[in-house]
N, C-alpha and C positions, 0 to 999 in steps of 0.2 A: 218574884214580880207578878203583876195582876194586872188582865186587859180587858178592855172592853173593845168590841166594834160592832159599830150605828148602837150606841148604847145598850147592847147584850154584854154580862160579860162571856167571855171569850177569849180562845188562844188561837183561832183558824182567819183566815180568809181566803178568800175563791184563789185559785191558782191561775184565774185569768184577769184577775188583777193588775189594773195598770202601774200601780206601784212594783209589783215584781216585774212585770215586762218593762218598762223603762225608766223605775225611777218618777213617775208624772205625778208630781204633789210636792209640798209642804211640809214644815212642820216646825215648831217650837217649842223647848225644853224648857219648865218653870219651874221653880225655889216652894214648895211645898213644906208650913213652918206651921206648927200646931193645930192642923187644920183648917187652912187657909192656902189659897195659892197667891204669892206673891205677884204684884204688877199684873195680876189677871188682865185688867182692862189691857194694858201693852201689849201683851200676848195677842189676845183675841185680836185689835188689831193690827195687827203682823202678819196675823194667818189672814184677815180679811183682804191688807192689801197683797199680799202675796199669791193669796188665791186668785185675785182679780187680774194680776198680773200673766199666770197662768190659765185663768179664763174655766175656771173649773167650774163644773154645775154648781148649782143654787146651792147654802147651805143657811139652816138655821139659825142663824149666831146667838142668839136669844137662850135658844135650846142647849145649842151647847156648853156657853156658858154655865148655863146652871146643872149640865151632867158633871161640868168640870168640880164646882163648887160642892157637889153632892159626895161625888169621890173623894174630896178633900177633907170631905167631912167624919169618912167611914177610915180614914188613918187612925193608925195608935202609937205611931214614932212621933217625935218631934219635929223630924226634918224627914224630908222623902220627897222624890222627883216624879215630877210628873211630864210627861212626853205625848203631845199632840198632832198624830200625824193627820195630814187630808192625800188624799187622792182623787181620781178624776171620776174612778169606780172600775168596774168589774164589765168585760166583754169585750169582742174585738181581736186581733194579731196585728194588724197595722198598725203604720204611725200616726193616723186618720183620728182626729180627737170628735170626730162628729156624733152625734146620737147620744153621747153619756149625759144622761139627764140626774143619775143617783149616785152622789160621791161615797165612798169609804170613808168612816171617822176612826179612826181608831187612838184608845187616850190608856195608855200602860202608866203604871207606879211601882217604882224600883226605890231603892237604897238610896239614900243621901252619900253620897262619896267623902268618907271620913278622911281621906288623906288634905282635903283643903286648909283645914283646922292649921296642921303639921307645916303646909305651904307656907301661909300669912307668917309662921313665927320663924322657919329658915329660912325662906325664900324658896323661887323655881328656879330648876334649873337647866337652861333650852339651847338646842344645838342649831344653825343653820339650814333647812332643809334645803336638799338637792332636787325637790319634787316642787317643781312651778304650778302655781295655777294657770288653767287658761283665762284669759282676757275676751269678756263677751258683755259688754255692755246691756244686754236684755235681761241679763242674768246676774249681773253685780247686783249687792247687796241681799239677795234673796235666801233665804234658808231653804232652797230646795232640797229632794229626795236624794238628787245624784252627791252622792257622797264618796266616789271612789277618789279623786285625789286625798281627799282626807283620811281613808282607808289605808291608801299605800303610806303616807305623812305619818301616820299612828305606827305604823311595821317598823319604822325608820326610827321613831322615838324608843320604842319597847326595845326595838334592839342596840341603840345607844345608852339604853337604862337613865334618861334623863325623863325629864317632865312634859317637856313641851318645847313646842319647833316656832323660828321665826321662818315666816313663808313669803317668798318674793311669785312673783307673777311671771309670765314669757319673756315680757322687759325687763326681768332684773330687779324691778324695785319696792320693797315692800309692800305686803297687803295686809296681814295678820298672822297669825297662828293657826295652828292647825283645828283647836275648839275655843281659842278666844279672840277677841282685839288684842291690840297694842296699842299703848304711849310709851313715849320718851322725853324726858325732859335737858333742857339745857338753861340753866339757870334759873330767870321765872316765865320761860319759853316751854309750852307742852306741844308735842307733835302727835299727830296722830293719821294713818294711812286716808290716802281720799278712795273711796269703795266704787267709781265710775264704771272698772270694768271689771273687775270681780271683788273678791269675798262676802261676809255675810255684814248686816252693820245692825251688831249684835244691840240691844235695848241696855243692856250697864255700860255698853259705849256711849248710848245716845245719853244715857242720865249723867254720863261723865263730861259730857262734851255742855250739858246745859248748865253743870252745875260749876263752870267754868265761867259762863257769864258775870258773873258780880263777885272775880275770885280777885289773889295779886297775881293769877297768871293769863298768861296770856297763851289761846290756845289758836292753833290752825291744822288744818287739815292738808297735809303735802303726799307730793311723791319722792320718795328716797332712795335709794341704794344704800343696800344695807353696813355700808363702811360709817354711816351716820351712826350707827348704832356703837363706833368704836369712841366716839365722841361725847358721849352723854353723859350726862350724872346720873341718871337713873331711868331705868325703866318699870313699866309696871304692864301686868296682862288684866283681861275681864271675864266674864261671861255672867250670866245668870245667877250661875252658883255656887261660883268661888267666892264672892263678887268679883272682889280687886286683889291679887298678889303681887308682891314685890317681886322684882326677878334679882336672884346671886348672881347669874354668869349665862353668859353664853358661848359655846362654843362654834368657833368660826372654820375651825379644822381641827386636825387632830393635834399640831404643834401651836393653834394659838384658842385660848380662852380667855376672855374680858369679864374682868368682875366690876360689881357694882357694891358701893357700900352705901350711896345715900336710899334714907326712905320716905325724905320730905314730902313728896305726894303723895308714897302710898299710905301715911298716916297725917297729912291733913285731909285727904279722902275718906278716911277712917272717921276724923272728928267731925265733920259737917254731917255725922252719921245719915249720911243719902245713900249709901250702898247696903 
């Protein structure tokens, strides 16, 4: 992997970092494909509104942009990720967000994750987590820093040896997965969590959710418990850079797993080639 921060590269940052003290920032992970960053403009902004949302000093967007693109260009894989974090910057012990006038950029490039490939053609396969999100509506839909429910959610899948987790909320009712969205379908009816008071509402959600408009389906945004998901013909997950896989099964306990055999969405999503 290779970093940059405030456009050096680099593998340090200040240990007084408000990204290490609490988490305070942003970020967004982008499809890096022959030297080019996919959905750049969405990227950019995401972090613009999210930053906003979080009130972080000024940044460049201009600028960064085109560090981003310059990175993009200095690849020699075909596929390679690229991970854009912001913070508030460096100084301080309190929770006092005052005086930060100079944010932390920092933009790393890792490996394309070959196991997606493998996904699309068996499908995933996701166990129920027991790990809720909290519910905070300032904070629904954002990609922030704080990432530990997602941290413990990952412990939970690697030690079940399965793929990925469906994730309900303090209420019980669906929000997403632990690194994607979710849909499910019931006929020519797609559902998909509403993000009000938590999770992230990832950008291959939002391109799936427009690319709905002039489809034969018909999509809405609900709140579920997750027994709807015993009901479906099929589900499918997202992110970035998967795009879209099909899901085999979920498991709901250790005596009950639901498979899925249809993959009518997930490959008329494939042919409208928008993912």
């Amino acid at each position: 992997m290779t970093y940059w921060v405030n456009g050096v590269s680099c593998q340090q940052i200040d240990i007084t970092d408000r990204a290490i003290a609490f988490g305070d920032g942003c970020f967004t992970t982008i499809h890096g494909v022959n030297q080019q960053a996919k959905m750049l403009e969405k990227h950019i902004l995401r972090l613009q509104q999210d930053s906003a949302r979080l009130k972080l000093p000024v940044i460049d967007w201009p600028q960064l942009t085109q560090h981003i693109e310059e990175i993009c260009e200095q690849q020699t894989d075909e596929e390679f990720v690229v991970k854009v974090m912001l913070s508030r910057g460096q100084g301080g012990r309190g929770y006092s967000s005052q005086g930060f006038e100079h944010p932390t950029i920092i933009v790393m490039v890792s490996p394309f994750p070959k196991h997606y490939a493998a996904l699309q053609c068996q499908g995933a396969s996701l166990l129920l987590s027991q790990i809720p999100l909290s519910r905070n509506p300032l904070l629904a839909g954002m990609k922030h820093l704080n990432r530990l429910e997602q941290v413990l959610i990952r412990q939970e899948i690697d030690d079940a040896k399965l793929d990925e987790a469906v994730v309900l909320d303090t209420n019980g009712v669906i929000v997403e997965c632990c690194s994607a969205n979710i849909f499910w379908r019931i006929g020519r009816d797609v559902y998909t969590p509403i993000l009000s008071h938590s999770g992230v509402n990832g950008l291959m959600r939002q391109k799936i959710i427009a690319q709905f408009n002039n489809s034969q389906y018909h999509l809405a945004e609900v709140e579920r418990f997750p027994a709807i998901l015993t009901q479906c013909d099929e589900v499918i997950i997202c992110n970035a850079l998967m795009p879209v896989l099909p899901v085999k099964s979920i498991r709901f306990s250790e005596d009950k797993t639901i498979s899925y055999q249809s993959r009518e969405l997930f490959e008329y999503l494939l042919l409208q080639r928008q993912i």
